[in-house]
C-alpha positions as a Python dict, from the first residue, in 0.01 Angstrom:
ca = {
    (1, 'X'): (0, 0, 0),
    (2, 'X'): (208, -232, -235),
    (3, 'X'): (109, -369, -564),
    (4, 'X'): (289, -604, -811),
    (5, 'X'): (559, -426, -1006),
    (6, 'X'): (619, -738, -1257),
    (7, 'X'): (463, -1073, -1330),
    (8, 'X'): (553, -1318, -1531),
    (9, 'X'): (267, -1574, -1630),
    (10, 'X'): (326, -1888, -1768),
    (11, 'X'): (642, -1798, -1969),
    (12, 'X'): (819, -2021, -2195),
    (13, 'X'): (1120, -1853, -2388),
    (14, 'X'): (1453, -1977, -2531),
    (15, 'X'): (1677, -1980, -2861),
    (16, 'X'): (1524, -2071, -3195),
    (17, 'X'): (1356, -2422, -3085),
    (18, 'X'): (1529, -2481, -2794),
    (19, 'X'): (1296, -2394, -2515),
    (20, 'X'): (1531, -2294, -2200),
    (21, 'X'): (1198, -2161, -1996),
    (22, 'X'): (948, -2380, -1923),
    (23, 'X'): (656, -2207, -1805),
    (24, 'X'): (796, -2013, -1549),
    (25, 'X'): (517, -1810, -1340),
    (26, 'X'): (679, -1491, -1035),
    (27, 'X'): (582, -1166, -886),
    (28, 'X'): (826, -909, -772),
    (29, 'X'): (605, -627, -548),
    (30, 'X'): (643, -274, -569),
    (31, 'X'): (940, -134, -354),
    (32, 'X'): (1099, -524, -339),
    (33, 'X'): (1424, -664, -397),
    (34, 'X'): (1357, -1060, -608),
    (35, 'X'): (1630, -1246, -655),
    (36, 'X'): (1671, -1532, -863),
    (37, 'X'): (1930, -1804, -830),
    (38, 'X'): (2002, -2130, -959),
    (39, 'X'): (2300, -2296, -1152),
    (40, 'X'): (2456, -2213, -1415),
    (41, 'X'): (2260, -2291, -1730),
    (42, 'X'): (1974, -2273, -1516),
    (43, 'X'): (1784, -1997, -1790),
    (44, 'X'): (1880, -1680, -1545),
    (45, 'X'): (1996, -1466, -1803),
    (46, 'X'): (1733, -1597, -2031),
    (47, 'X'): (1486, -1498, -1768),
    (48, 'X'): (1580, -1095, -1773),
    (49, 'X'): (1683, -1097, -2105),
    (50, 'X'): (1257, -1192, -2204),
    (51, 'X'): (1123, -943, -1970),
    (52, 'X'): (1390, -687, -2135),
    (53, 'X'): (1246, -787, -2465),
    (54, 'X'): (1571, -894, -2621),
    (55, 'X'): (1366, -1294, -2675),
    (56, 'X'): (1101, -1322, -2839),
    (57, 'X'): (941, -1619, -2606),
    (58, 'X'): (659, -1883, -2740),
    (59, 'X'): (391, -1843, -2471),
    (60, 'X'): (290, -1665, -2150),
    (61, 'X'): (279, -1282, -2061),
    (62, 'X'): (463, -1030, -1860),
    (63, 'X'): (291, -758, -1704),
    (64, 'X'): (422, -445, -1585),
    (65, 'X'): (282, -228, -1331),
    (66, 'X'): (-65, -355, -1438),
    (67, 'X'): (-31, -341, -1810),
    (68, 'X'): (57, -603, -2034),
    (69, 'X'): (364, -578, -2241),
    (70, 'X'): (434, -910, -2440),
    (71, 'X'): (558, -877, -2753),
    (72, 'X'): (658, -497, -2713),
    (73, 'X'): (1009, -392, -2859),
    (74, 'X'): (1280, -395, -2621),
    (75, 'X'): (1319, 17, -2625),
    (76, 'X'): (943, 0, -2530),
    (77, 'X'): (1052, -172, -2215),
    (78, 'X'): (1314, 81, -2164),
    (79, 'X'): (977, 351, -2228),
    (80, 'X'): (770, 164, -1978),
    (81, 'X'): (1041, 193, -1684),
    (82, 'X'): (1252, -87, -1698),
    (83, 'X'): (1643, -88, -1722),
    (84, 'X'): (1875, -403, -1746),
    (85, 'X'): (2215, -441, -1711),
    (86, 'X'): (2399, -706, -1842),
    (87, 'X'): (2665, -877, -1683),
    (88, 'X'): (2893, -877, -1998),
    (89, 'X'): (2928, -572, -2213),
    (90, 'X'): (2751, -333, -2016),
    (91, 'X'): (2948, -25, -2134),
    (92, 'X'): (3101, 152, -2403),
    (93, 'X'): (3451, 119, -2328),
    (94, 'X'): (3527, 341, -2625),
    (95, 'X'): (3307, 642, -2473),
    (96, 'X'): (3409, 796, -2153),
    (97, 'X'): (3212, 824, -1838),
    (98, 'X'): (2983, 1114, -1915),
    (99, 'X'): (2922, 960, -2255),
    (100, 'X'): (2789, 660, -2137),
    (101, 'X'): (2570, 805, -1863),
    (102, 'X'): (2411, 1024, -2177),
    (103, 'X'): (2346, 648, -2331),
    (104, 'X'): (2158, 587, -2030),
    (105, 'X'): (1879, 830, -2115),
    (106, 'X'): (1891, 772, -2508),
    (107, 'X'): (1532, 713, -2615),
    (108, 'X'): (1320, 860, -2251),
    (109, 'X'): (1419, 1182, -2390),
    (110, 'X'): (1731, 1399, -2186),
    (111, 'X'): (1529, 1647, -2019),
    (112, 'X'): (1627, 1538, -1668),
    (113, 'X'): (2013, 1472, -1795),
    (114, 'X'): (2209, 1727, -1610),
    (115, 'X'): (1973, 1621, -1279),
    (116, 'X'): (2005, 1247, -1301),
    (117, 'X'): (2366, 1261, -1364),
    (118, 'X'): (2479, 1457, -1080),
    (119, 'X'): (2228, 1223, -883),
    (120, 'X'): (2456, 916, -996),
    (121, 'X'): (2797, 1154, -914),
    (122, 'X'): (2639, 1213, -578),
    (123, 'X'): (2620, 827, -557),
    (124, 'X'): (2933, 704, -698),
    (125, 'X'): (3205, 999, -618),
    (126, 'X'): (3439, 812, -803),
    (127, 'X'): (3256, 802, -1131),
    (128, 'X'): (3294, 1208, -1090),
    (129, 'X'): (3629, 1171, -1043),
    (130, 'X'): (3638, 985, -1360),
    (131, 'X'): (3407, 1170, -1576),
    (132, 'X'): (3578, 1234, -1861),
    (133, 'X'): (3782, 880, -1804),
    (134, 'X'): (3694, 631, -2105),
    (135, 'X'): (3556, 333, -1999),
    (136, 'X'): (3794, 95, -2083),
    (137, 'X'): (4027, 239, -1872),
    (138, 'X'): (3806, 190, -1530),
    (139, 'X'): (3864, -113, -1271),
    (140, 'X'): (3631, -378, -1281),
    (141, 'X'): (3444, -275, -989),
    (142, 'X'): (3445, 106, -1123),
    (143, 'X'): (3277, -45, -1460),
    (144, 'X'): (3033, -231, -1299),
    (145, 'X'): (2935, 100, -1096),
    (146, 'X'): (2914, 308, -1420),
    (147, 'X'): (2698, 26, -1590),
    (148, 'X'): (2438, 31, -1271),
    (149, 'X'): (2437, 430, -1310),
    (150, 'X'): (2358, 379, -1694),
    (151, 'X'): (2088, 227, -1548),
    (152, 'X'): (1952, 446, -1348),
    (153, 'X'): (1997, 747, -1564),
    (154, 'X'): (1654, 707, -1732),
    (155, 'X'): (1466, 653, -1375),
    (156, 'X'): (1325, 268, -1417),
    (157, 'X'): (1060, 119, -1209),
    (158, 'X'): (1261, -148, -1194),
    (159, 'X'): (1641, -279, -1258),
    (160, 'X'): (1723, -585, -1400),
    (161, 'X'): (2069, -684, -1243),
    (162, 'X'): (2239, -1035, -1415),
    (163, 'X'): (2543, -1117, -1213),
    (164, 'X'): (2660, -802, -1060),
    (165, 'X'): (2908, -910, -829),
    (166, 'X'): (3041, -1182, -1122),
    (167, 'X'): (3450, -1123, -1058),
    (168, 'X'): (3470, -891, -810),
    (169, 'X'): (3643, -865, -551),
    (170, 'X'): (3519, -946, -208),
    (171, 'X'): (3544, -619, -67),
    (172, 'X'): (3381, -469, -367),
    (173, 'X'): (3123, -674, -421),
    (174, 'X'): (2996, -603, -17),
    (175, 'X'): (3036, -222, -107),
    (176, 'X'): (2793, -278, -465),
    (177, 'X'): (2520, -470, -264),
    (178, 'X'): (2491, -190, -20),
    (179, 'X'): (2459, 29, -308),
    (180, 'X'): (2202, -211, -457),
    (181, 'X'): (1983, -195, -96),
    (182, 'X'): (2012, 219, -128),
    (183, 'X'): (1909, 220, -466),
    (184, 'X'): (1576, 3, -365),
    (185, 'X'): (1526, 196, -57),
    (186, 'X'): (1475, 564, -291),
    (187, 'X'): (1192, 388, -451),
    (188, 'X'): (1322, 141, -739),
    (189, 'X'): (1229, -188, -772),
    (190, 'X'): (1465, -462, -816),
    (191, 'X'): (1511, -825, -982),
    (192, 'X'): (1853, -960, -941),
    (193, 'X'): (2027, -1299, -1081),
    (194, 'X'): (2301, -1372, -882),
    (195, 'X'): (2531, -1653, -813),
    (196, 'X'): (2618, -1512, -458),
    (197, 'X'): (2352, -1663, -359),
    (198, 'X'): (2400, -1619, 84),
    (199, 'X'): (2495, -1223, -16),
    (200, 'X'): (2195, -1217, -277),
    (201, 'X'): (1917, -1377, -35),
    (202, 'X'): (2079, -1176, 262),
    (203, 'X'): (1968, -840, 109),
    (204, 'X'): (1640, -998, -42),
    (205, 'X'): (1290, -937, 42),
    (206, 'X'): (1168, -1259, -224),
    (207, 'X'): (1336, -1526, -379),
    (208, 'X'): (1327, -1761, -637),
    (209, 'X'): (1560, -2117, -716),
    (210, 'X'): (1534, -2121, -1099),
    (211, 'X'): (1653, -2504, -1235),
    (212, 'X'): (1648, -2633, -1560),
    (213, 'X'): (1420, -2332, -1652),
    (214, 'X'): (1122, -2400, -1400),
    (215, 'X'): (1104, -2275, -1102),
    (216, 'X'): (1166, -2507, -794),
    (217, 'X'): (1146, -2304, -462),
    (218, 'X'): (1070, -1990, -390),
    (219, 'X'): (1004, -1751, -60),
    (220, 'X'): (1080, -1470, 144),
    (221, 'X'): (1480, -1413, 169),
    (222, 'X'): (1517, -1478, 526),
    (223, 'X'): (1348, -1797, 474),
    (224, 'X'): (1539, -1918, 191),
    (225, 'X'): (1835, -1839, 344),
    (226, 'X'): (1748, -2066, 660),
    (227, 'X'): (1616, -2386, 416),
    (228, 'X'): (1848, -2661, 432),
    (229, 'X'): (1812, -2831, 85),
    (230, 'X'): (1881, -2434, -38),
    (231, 'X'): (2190, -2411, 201),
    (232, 'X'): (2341, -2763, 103),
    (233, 'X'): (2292, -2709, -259),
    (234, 'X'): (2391, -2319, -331),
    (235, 'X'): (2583, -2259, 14),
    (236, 'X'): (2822, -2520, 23),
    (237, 'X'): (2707, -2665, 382),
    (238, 'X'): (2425, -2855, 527),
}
Protein backbone atom coordinates (compact mmCIF):
# COMPACT_ATOMS: atom_id res chain seq x y z
CA UNK A 1 0.00 0.00 0.00
CA UNK A 2 1.43 3.47 -1.06
CA UNK A 3 0.68 6.78 0.42
CA UNK A 4 1.87 10.34 -0.47
CA UNK A 5 5.41 10.99 0.72
CA UNK A 6 5.23 14.95 -0.13
CA UNK A 7 2.66 17.46 -1.27
CA UNK A 8 2.92 20.64 -2.10
CA UNK A 9 -0.46 22.73 -1.99
CA UNK A 10 -0.88 25.81 -3.53
CA UNK A 11 2.72 27.11 -3.10
CA UNK A 12 3.89 30.43 -4.01
CA UNK A 13 7.65 31.17 -3.03
CA UNK A 14 10.44 33.37 -4.46
CA UNK A 15 13.11 36.16 -3.48
CA UNK A 16 12.07 39.17 -1.43
CA UNK A 17 8.96 40.35 -3.71
CA UNK A 18 9.67 38.64 -6.61
CA UNK A 19 7.35 35.70 -6.68
CA UNK A 20 9.20 32.87 -8.91
CA UNK A 21 6.33 30.14 -7.80
CA UNK A 22 3.08 30.70 -8.61
CA UNK A 23 0.90 28.42 -6.89
CA UNK A 24 2.38 25.36 -7.73
CA UNK A 25 0.26 22.20 -6.40
CA UNK A 26 2.34 18.00 -6.79
CA UNK A 27 2.44 14.72 -5.07
CA UNK A 28 5.40 12.47 -5.09
CA UNK A 29 4.07 8.75 -3.57
CA UNK A 30 5.85 6.75 -1.23
CA UNK A 31 8.62 4.49 -2.87
CA UNK A 32 8.47 6.98 -6.27
CA UNK A 33 10.95 8.61 -8.28
CA UNK A 34 9.23 12.66 -9.38
CA UNK A 35 11.03 14.45 -11.54
CA UNK A 36 10.70 17.89 -12.40
CA UNK A 37 11.88 19.59 -15.55
CA UNK A 38 11.50 22.70 -17.30
CA UNK A 39 13.91 25.52 -18.55
CA UNK A 40 16.18 27.18 -17.09
CA UNK A 41 14.77 29.93 -14.87
CA UNK A 42 11.84 27.88 -14.79
CA UNK A 43 11.79 28.09 -10.47
CA UNK A 44 13.40 24.30 -10.22
CA UNK A 45 15.81 25.07 -7.74
CA UNK A 46 13.41 27.40 -6.11
CA UNK A 47 11.05 24.50 -5.95
CA UNK A 48 13.49 22.11 -3.62
CA UNK A 49 15.09 24.79 -2.09
CA UNK A 50 11.10 25.74 -0.29
CA UNK A 51 10.40 22.24 0.57
CA UNK A 52 14.14 22.17 2.12
CA UNK A 53 13.14 25.21 4.04
CA UNK A 54 15.96 27.40 2.85
CA UNK A 55 12.65 30.13 1.38
CA UNK A 56 10.50 31.31 3.32
CA UNK A 57 7.42 31.22 0.62
CA UNK A 58 4.13 33.63 0.87
CA UNK A 59 1.34 31.04 0.69
CA UNK A 60 0.47 27.34 0.41
CA UNK A 61 1.69 24.25 2.51
CA UNK A 62 3.92 21.29 2.19
CA UNK A 63 3.13 18.21 3.84
CA UNK A 64 5.29 15.46 4.66
CA UNK A 65 4.38 12.00 5.21
CA UNK A 66 0.99 13.28 6.50
CA UNK A 67 2.12 16.11 8.68
CA UNK A 68 2.33 19.57 7.88
CA UNK A 69 5.61 21.31 7.95
CA UNK A 70 5.33 25.00 6.60
CA UNK A 71 7.22 27.33 8.16
CA UNK A 72 9.53 24.75 10.04
CA UNK A 73 13.39 25.56 10.10
CA UNK A 74 15.31 24.00 7.47
CA UNK A 75 17.30 21.48 10.10
CA UNK A 76 13.68 20.50 11.05
CA UNK A 77 13.32 19.24 7.53
CA UNK A 78 16.55 17.52 7.79
CA UNK A 79 14.73 15.99 11.46
CA UNK A 80 11.63 15.03 9.60
CA UNK A 81 13.56 12.84 6.86
CA UNK A 82 14.38 14.90 4.13
CA UNK A 83 17.92 15.47 2.58
CA UNK A 84 18.80 17.85 -0.41
CA UNK A 85 21.63 18.16 -2.35
CA UNK A 86 22.50 21.00 -4.14
CA UNK A 87 23.88 21.11 -7.41
CA UNK A 88 26.57 23.76 -6.51
CA UNK A 89 28.53 23.55 -3.32
CA UNK A 90 27.48 20.36 -2.13
CA UNK A 91 30.70 19.54 -0.20
CA UNK A 92 33.33 20.66 1.93
CA UNK A 93 36.18 20.63 -0.26
CA UNK A 94 38.34 21.61 2.68
CA UNK A 95 37.25 18.34 4.76
CA UNK A 96 38.12 15.00 3.43
CA UNK A 97 35.81 12.19 2.59
CA UNK A 98 35.06 10.75 6.00
CA UNK A 99 34.61 14.28 7.26
CA UNK A 100 31.99 15.12 5.12
CA UNK A 101 30.04 11.88 5.40
CA UNK A 102 30.13 12.78 9.45
CA UNK A 103 28.38 16.26 8.12
CA UNK A 104 25.83 14.13 6.72
CA UNK A 105 24.47 13.00 10.08
CA UNK A 106 25.16 16.41 11.99
CA UNK A 107 21.93 17.26 13.80
CA UNK A 108 19.87 13.32 13.53
CA UNK A 109 22.31 12.48 16.10
CA UNK A 110 25.53 9.85 14.97
CA UNK A 111 24.37 6.80 16.52
CA UNK A 112 24.08 4.86 13.26
CA UNK A 113 27.54 6.64 11.90
CA UNK A 114 29.92 3.80 11.65
CA UNK A 115 26.71 1.67 9.99
CA UNK A 116 25.56 4.21 7.46
CA UNK A 117 28.98 4.96 6.36
CA UNK A 118 30.17 1.65 5.50
CA UNK A 119 26.60 1.34 3.83
CA UNK A 120 27.66 4.36 1.45
CA UNK A 121 31.49 2.57 1.08
CA UNK A 122 29.61 -0.56 0.15
CA UNK A 123 27.88 1.68 -2.49
CA UNK A 124 30.48 3.85 -3.83
CA UNK A 125 33.92 1.65 -3.52
CA UNK A 126 35.65 4.48 -4.68
CA UNK A 127 34.65 6.90 -1.98
CA UNK A 128 36.51 4.08 0.34
CA UNK A 129 39.27 4.27 -1.65
CA UNK A 130 39.27 7.90 -1.05
CA UNK A 131 38.38 8.18 2.50
CA UNK A 132 40.74 10.16 3.89
CA UNK A 133 41.06 12.14 0.28
CA UNK A 134 39.91 15.93 0.79
CA UNK A 135 37.28 16.85 -1.25
CA UNK A 136 38.65 19.21 -3.38
CA UNK A 137 40.87 16.91 -4.69
CA UNK A 138 37.99 14.35 -6.10
CA UNK A 139 36.77 14.30 -9.94
CA UNK A 140 33.67 15.81 -10.66
CA UNK A 141 31.79 12.73 -10.90
CA UNK A 142 33.58 11.38 -7.53
CA UNK A 143 32.17 14.77 -5.80
CA UNK A 144 28.93 14.45 -6.97
CA UNK A 145 28.94 10.71 -5.53
CA UNK A 146 30.23 11.89 -2.09
CA UNK A 147 27.54 14.77 -2.03
CA UNK A 148 24.58 12.02 -2.78
CA UNK A 149 26.23 9.82 0.14
CA UNK A 150 26.10 13.03 2.44
CA UNK A 151 22.79 12.59 1.72
CA UNK A 152 22.02 9.54 2.59
CA UNK A 153 24.06 9.37 5.71
CA UNK A 154 21.18 10.58 7.94
CA UNK A 155 18.55 7.98 6.25
CA UNK A 156 15.84 10.57 4.53
CA UNK A 157 12.45 9.64 3.43
CA UNK A 158 13.17 11.39 0.67
CA UNK A 159 16.20 13.07 -1.48
CA UNK A 160 16.01 16.17 -3.04
CA UNK A 161 18.40 15.92 -6.15
CA UNK A 162 18.89 19.60 -8.22
CA UNK A 163 20.86 18.85 -11.31
CA UNK A 164 22.84 15.81 -10.61
CA UNK A 165 24.16 14.94 -13.80
CA UNK A 166 24.88 19.03 -14.45
CA UNK A 167 28.64 18.57 -16.22
CA UNK A 168 29.23 15.22 -16.23
CA UNK A 169 30.34 13.22 -18.36
CA UNK A 170 28.20 10.95 -20.41
CA UNK A 171 29.42 7.84 -19.17
CA UNK A 172 29.18 9.06 -15.66
CA UNK A 173 26.17 10.52 -15.59
CA UNK A 174 24.48 6.82 -16.98
CA UNK A 175 26.52 5.17 -14.05
CA UNK A 176 24.87 8.05 -11.23
CA UNK A 177 21.26 7.44 -12.54
CA UNK A 178 21.59 3.76 -11.99
CA UNK A 179 22.76 4.59 -8.65
CA UNK A 180 19.82 7.00 -8.25
CA UNK A 181 17.18 3.89 -9.36
CA UNK A 182 19.14 1.58 -6.51
CA UNK A 183 18.92 4.09 -4.03
CA UNK A 184 14.88 4.34 -4.65
CA UNK A 185 14.55 0.70 -4.97
CA UNK A 186 16.03 0.16 -0.88
CA UNK A 187 13.14 2.22 0.13
CA UNK A 188 13.92 6.12 -0.37
CA UNK A 189 11.86 8.34 -1.99
CA UNK A 190 12.98 10.63 -4.59
CA UNK A 191 12.30 14.24 -6.24
CA UNK A 192 14.75 15.09 -8.88
CA UNK A 193 15.25 18.47 -11.07
CA UNK A 194 17.01 17.65 -13.95
CA UNK A 195 17.82 19.10 -17.25
CA UNK A 196 18.42 15.55 -18.81
CA UNK A 197 15.24 15.48 -19.26
CA UNK A 198 14.93 11.82 -21.83
CA UNK A 199 17.55 10.20 -18.98
CA UNK A 200 15.42 11.90 -16.07
CA UNK A 201 11.80 10.75 -17.39
CA UNK A 202 13.44 7.36 -18.52
CA UNK A 203 14.08 6.33 -14.86
CA UNK A 204 10.84 8.17 -13.59
CA UNK A 205 7.77 6.80 -12.16
CA UNK A 206 5.95 10.75 -12.20
CA UNK A 207 6.72 13.79 -13.81
CA UNK A 208 6.25 17.24 -13.80
CA UNK A 209 7.09 20.31 -16.74
CA UNK A 210 7.63 23.27 -14.35
CA UNK A 211 7.47 26.84 -16.63
CA UNK A 212 7.59 30.16 -15.54
CA UNK A 213 6.93 28.76 -11.97
CA UNK A 214 3.47 26.95 -12.64
CA UNK A 215 3.18 23.84 -13.51
CA UNK A 216 2.18 22.96 -17.18
CA UNK A 217 2.12 19.11 -17.72
CA UNK A 218 2.53 16.51 -15.70
CA UNK A 219 2.20 12.40 -15.78
CA UNK A 220 3.57 9.14 -15.45
CA UNK A 221 7.33 8.98 -16.95
CA UNK A 222 6.66 6.66 -19.68
CA UNK A 223 4.00 8.89 -20.79
CA UNK A 224 5.81 12.02 -20.74
CA UNK A 225 8.46 10.63 -22.40
CA UNK A 226 6.14 9.52 -25.45
CA UNK A 227 4.19 13.29 -25.57
CA UNK A 228 5.15 15.10 -28.52
CA UNK A 229 4.87 18.82 -27.43
CA UNK A 230 7.32 17.36 -24.32
CA UNK A 231 9.68 15.66 -26.94
CA UNK A 232 9.85 18.78 -29.38
CA UNK A 233 10.36 21.19 -26.64
CA UNK A 234 12.94 19.40 -24.01
CA UNK A 235 14.18 16.54 -26.51
CA UNK A 236 15.27 18.34 -29.35
CA UNK A 237 12.93 16.36 -31.98
CA UNK A 238 9.35 16.15 -32.90
Amino acid sequence: MTFIMLELRDLKAGYGKVEVLHGISLQVQQGEIACVIGPNGAGKTTLLRSVFGLIDFATGEIILDGENISGLKTHQHVQKGIAFVPQERNVFSSLTVEENLEMGVYGVGDGQLEENRERVFERFPILKERRTQRAGTLSGGERRMLAVSVGLMSNPKIMLLDEPSLGLAPQIVAALFAHIEDINETGTTILLVEQNARQALAIADRGYVLDLGKIEFSGSGQEMCQDERIQKTYFGRA
